[in-house]
N, C-alpha and C positions, 0 to 999 in steps of 0.2 A: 567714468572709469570705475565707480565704487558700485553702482551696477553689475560689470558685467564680470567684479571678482567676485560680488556675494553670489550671481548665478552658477558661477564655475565653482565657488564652495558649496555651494546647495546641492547642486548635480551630484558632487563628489560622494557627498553625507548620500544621497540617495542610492547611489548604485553602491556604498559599501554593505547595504542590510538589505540585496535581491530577493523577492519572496521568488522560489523555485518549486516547484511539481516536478518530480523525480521519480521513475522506476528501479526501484534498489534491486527487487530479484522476480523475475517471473522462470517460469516452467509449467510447463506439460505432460502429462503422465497418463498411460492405459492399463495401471495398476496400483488401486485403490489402494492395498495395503503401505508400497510406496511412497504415494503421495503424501498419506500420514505420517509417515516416517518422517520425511522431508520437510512437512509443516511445521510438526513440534519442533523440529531439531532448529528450524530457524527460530522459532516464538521463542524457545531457549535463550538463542541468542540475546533474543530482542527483551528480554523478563518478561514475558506474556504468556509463558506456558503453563501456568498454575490454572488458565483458565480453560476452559472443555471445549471442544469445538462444536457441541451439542449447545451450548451455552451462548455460541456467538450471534446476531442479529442474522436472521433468517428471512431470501427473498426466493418467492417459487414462481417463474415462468415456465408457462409450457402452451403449444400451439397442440392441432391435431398430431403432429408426428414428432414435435421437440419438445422436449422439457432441461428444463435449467435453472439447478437447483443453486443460491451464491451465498455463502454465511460471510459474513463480513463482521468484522474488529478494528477499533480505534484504540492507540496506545498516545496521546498527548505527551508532546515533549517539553513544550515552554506555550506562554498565551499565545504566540503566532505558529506553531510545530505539531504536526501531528503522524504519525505511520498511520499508512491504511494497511490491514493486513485481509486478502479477499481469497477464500475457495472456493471453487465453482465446479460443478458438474454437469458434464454435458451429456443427454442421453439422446439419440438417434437412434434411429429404428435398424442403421447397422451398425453402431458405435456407440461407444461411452470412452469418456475421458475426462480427465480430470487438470482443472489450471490453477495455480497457486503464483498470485502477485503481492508483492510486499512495494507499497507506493510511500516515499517521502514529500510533503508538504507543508512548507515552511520559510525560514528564512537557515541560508548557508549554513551558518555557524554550529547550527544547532543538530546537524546531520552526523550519525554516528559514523565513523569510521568501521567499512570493516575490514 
């Protein structure tokens, strides 16, 4: 019997501190001016906008007819918490656009309301 209550208190403790991977905001954009607009105005939200999007960790793929540009940013929220923040550009030989994700990963508690 003292088994199967320390298990059923174990479980409990566990599933109260879920680590979760979360998309807080994504969008799409075919107007670059926009999508900046839209970028800071969240990094604002989040205090991450002091920093430059020139500044942020830079990956470049590109095939013969794709290229795809992704600056990507980490804001640390607690030792298990962190926001991804990711811009991406997408250039195609009859398109370009632009994706902006804001990703949470962590434990619950620690995700900001918005």
């Amino acid at each position: 019997m003292k088994k199967i209550i320390l298990i059923i208190l174990f479980l409990s403790l566990i599933s109260c501190n879920k680590y979760i991977v979360q998309n807080i905001y994504e969008k799409t954009y075919n107007n670059a001016d926009v999508a900046i607009v839209d970028v800071y105005t969240n990094l604002h939200y989040y205090n991450v906008d002091s920093i430059s999007l020139d500044d942020w960790i830079t990956n470049d793929m590109s095939t013969d007819t794709i290229s795809i540009t992704q600056k990507t940013i980490l804001k640390p929220i607690s030792k298990n918490s962190v926001y991804s923040f990711v811009f991406s550009k997408y250039v195609y030989p009859s398109s370009l656009y632009y994706h902006f994700l804001i990703r949470f990963t962590g434990v619950k508690k620690d995700l900001q309301k918005q």
